[in-house]
N, C-alpha and C positions, 0 to 999 in steps of 0.2 A: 469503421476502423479495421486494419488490419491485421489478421489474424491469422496467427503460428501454422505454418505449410505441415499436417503430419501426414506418412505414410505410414502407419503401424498396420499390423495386421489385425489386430486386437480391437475387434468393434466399441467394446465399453473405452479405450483413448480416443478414435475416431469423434467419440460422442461426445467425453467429455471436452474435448478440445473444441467444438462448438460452443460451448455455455461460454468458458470466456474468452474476453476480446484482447486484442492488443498482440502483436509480435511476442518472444519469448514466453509464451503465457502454460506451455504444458514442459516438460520432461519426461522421457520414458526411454531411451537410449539406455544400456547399461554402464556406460561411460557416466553417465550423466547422472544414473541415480545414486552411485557410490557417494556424493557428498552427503550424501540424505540418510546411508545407513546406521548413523547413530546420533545422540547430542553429543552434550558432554560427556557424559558416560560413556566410555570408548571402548569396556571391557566387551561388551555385548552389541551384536551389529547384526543388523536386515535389511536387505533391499526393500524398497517398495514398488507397489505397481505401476504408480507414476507420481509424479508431482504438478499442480497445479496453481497458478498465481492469481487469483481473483483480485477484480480493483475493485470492487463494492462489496455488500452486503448482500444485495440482490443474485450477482453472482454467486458467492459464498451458499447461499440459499438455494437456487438453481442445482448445482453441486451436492450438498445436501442431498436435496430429492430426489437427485438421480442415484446418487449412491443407496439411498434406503428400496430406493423401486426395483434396485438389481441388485440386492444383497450385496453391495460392496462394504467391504470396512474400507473406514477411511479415518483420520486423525488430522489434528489441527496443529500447526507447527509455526513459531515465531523464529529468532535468529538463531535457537538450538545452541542455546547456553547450557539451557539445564543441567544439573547435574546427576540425576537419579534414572535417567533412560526414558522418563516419561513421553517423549518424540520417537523412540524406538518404533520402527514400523513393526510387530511380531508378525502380521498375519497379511502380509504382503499388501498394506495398506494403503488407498491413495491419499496420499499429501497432501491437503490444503495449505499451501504456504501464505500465511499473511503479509510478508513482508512489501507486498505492494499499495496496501492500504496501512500508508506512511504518513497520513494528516495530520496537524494542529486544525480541528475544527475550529475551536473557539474558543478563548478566554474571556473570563466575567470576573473583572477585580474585585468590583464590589459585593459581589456575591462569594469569592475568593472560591472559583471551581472553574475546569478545563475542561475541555474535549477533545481526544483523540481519539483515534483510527486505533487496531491492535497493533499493529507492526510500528509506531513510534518507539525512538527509543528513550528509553530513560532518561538520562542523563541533557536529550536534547531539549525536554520539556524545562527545566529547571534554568537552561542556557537561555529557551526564548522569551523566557519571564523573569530574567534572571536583573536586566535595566529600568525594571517597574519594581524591583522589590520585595519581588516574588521566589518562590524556589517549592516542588515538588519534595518533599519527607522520605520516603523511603531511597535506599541508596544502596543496592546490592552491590556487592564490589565487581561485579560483571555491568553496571549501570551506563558504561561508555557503550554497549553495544546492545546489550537486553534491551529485548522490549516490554513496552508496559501491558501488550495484550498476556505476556507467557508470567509476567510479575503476576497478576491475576488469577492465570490457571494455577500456580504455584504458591501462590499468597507469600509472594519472595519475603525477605526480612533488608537485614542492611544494617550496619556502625550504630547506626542512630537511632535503631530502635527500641533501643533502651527507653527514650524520651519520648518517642514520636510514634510508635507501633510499626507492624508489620504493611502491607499492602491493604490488608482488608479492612484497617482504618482508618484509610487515605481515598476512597470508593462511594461514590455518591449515587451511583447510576451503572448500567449496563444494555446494552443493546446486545438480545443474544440471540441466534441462530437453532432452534431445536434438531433433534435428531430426525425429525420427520419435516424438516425445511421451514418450519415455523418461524419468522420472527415472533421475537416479543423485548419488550421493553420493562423492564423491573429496576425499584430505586421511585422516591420521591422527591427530588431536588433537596437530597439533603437532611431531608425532615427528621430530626432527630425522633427515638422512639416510632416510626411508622405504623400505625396499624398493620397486621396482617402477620403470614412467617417471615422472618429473616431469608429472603432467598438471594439476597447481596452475598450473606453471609455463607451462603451456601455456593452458591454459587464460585467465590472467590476459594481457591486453593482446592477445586473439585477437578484439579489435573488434567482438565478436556474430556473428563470422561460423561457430561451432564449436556454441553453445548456446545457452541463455537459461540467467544464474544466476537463481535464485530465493531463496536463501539465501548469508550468507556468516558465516565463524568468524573472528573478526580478534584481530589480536594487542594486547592495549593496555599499555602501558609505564608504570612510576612513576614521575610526574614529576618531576624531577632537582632537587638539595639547592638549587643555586643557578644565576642564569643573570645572564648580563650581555649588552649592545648597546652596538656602538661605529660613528659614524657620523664617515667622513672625507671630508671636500671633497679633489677633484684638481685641478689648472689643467691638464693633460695626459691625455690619456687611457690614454698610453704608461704613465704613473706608477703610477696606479692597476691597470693591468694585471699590472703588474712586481709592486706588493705583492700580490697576491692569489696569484700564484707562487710569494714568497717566504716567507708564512703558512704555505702548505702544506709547503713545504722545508723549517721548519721543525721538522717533526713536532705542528703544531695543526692537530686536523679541528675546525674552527667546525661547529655547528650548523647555520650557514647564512653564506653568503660572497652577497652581492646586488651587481649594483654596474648606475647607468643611467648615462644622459649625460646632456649639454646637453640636446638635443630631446625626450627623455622627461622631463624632472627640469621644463623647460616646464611639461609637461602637466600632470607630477602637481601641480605648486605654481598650477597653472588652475583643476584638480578641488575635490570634497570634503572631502582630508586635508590641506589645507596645512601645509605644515612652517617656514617661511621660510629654505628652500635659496637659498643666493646664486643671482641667475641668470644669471653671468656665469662659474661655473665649468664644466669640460670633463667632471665624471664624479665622482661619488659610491659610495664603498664602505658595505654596512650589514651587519657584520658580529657573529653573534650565537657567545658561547659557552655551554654548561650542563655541568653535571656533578656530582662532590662539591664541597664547599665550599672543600676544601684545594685551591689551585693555580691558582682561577679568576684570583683577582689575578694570577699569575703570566703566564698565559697572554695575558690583558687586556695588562698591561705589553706584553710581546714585541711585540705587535700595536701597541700604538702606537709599538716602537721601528722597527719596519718599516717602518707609517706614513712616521714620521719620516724615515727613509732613503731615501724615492721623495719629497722635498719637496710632502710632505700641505701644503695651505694652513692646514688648520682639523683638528682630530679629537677629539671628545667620545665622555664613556662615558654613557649613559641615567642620569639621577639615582635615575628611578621606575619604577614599572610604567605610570604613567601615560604620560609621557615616552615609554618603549620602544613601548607600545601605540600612541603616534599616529604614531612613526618606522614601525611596521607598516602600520600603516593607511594611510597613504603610498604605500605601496612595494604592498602589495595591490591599488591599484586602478588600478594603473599601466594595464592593457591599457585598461579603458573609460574611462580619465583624458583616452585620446589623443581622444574627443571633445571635449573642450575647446580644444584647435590646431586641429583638422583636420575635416571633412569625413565622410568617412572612412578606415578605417586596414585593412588586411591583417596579422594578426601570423602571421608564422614563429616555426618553431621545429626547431633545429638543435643537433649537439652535437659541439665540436671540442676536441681535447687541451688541454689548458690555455697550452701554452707556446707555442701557436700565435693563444693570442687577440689580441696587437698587429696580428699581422699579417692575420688576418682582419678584425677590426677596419677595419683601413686597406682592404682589401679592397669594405665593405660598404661604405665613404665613396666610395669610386668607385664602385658602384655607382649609389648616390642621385644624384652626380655625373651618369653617364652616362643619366642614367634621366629626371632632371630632377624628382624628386622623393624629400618630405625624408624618413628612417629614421628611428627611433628604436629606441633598442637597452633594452631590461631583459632582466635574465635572469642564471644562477643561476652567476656566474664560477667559483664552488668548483669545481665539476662540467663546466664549459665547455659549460654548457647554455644557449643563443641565442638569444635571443628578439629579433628585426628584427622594426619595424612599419613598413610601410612608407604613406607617408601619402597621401591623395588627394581628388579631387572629383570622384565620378564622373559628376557632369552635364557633365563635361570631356567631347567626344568623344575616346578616347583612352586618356582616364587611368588606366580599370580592366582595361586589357590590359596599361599599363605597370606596373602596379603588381604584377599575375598575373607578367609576366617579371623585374620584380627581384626578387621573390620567390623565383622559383625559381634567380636566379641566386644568392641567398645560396645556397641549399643544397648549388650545385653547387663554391661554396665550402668550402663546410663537408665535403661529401666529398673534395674534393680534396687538404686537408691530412690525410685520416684518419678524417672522422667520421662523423655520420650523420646524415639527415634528420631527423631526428625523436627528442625526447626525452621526452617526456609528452602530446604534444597524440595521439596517434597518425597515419595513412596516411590512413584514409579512401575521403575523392576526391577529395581539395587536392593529396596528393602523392603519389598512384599513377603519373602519369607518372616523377617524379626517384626513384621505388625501382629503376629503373633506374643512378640512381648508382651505386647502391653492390652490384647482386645482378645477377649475371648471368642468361641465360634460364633454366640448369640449375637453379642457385639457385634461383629464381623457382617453375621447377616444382617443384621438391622439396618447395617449403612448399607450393605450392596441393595437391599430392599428401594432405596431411597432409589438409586441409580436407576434400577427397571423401570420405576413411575416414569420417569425424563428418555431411557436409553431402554425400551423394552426389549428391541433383537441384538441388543449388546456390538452393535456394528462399530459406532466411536467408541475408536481407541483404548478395544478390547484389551484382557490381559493386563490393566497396570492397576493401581491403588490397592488393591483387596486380594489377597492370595482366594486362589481355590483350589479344591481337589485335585491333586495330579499338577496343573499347571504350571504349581510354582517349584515344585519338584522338577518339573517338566523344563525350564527357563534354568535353575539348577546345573544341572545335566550339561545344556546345552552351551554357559560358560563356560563349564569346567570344560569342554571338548574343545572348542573354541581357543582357550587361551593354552591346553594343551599342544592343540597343531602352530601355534606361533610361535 
């Protein structure tokens, strides 16, 4: 096969542009690397040394071991959704991009588990088992383009994981790549309880800093007899909070419990899905149920007597599919909605007990308050998973340091009543300073501890999950200087 023409000067590209094969297989041009110096997280940016497209596992591996034999850092990078800078190259790292090992291996209905490639996207898995009956669980609202190898390093979340959990309960299997070019294979087909440690579980939401997966065994689910969407306007933010507590008091796990505010419900009714949300109401509940067909009415009911009970202004049940699909679609594109208010936007992500949300809540309005700039709140009420956008213009001199500190003060909210920084988006290097919230230094080592067994010369995808000395101070610094010169 044919393979990428390079003239670099730079013997370690020369080299790696051998391992693999196929035309456009390296990047290294500066031109070229600029798509690559950030994910989502946009505040913080680094070139990398190159970028590299492996079609296998073997390659991936290859790769690997040529990086460990020549002290390279290097990082593993899917379609760079993320949100927490986790893909961030610091250390002029080379790219292993997965996106060219794009496979559906295999589906086994009756065993109800899949195989993909990492560079699959979400969303695609669920389409091509979608006319058998089938449908993959987790559902980030990045899911039209995320793949499921970066759902994994990030243990994503999603709408529905109120009912269904995050990623790492969706995970059956792993084919992973060690830091020293090691395959290995961990996961039992499923075996619930497996002898031995949890290294699925380890594995999953260890931010690339442990391996590179190469494969993954996932679990897929039949899709349920019947489902219904019930969407409630609040004039109170307080009201709607109350029912979302009282749903669950009740003994209903909805599917998914959504709820935004004024300043999100803005956006999203500015964006692509409008819905014609009043826009003079305080907060919107979009609550989905599924399951068998006996009982959904029932459940449906309860919720709007709940409703009712926190003086809902308005509350409907979806007529159709059509109907329910644009209330989603809605609510999906809430995070890049908020270009349409603002500027730009910062989104957090937090996770606090649920009977503490009014009062975080009120919390986070003082914030904005103190801050001088406006919030906007979506996020996953079932589960007290948080999502603050905080809004801005960063040609403000100012504003992207204010917006960096409200941020971090939601979380130190969110730890405060109990919770934790982070619910889906992962660490990173957005919130490796505030993992001090919640983990003391002992804490702290104990996990980087773990990392050395897997990642002794700390080569992948150094610098993210764990603050250290100086470091994170050091990352710090280089924001604030960063979004000073812009």
């Amino acid at each position: 096969m044919a393979r990428t023409k390079v003239r670099s000067k730079d013997k370690h590209i020369n080299n790696l542009a051998k391992i693999v094969s196929g035309p456009y297989s390296i990047l290294y041009d500066q031109e070229d690397l600029l798509a690559y110096d950030c994910d989502g997280f946009t505040i913080h940016k680094h070139l990398p040394k190159a970028v590299v497209f492996p079609n296998n596992t073997e390659e991936v591996a290859e790769l690997v071991k040529y990086c460990a034999e020549n002290s390279l850092p290097y990082l593993a990078r899917g379609a760079g959704t993320g949100l927490s800078g986790g893909a961030i190259p610091l250390n002029e790292e080379v790219i292993i991009s997965l996106v060219k090992m794009k496979r559906l291996l295999s589906v086994d209905l009756e065993n109800r588990r899949a195989v993909v490639e990492p560079g699959y996207v979400n969303l695609k898995l669920t389409n091509s088992i979608a006319d058998k009956g089938y449908y993959y669980a987790p559902d980030p609202s990045s899911q039209s383009c995320c793949t499921i190898g970066g759902n994994v390093a990030e243990n994503a979340g999603g709408a529905h994981c109120l009912k269904y959990g995050v990623t790492t309960n969706h995970i059956l299997g792993l084919e992973v790549v060690l830091p020293n070019g090691e395959i290995i294979e961990i996961g039992h087909d499923g075996i619930p309880d497996a002898p031995g440690y949890d290294l699925l579980g380890l594995l999953t939401g260890s931010e690339g800093t442990l391996g590179i997966v190469t494969k993954i065994t996932v679990r897929i689910l039949k899709n349920p007899e019947a489902k219904q969407t019930v969407l409630a306007y609040f004039d109170h933010v307080e009201d709607g909070s109350q029912a979302v507590s009282d749903i669950i008091s009740a003994g209903i796990v909805p599917a998914a419990l959504e709820m935004m505010d004024k300043t999100a419900i803005e956006g999203v009714e500015a964006a692509s899905f409008p819905v014609g949300h009043p826009k003079d109401i305080e907060a919107l509940l979009l609550i989905e149920v599924d399951g068998v067909s006996a009982g959904i009415n029932e459940q449906i009911n309860h919720i709007l007597q709940v409703c009712k009970n926190h003086h809902v202004r308005e509350v409907k049940v979806a007529q159709d599919e059509q109907e329910r699909a644009r209330w989603w679609a809605n609510r999906k594109t809430g995070f890049g909605a908020m270009g349409a208010i603002s500027a730009d936007y910062l989104v957090q992500d937090g996770v606090i007990p649920r009977s503490k949300l009014p009062e975080v809540l009120n919390r986070i309005n003082e914030i904005s308050a103190e801050s001088g700039l406006r919030i906007a709140n979506i996020f996953h009420a079932g589960d007290g998973n948080l999502h603050p956008l905080i809004l801005f213009d960063a040609r403000i001199p100012g504003a992207s340091e204010k917006a960096l500190e409200a941020g971090s003060a939601c979380l130190q909210v969110c730890a405060d009543v109990g919770g934790s920084i982070t619910g889906e988006h992962g660490v990173g290097i957005e919130k490796i300073n505030e993992m001090r919230f919640i983990f003391t230094d002992e804490e702290i080592a104990a996990q980087t501890n773990i990392r050395e067994v897997f990642n002794p010369n700390n080569l992948l995808n150094a610098g993210k999950l764990f603050p250290s000395p100086g470091r994170c101070v050091e990352i710090k610094k280089e924001m604030k200087a960063a979004m000073a010169s812009s």
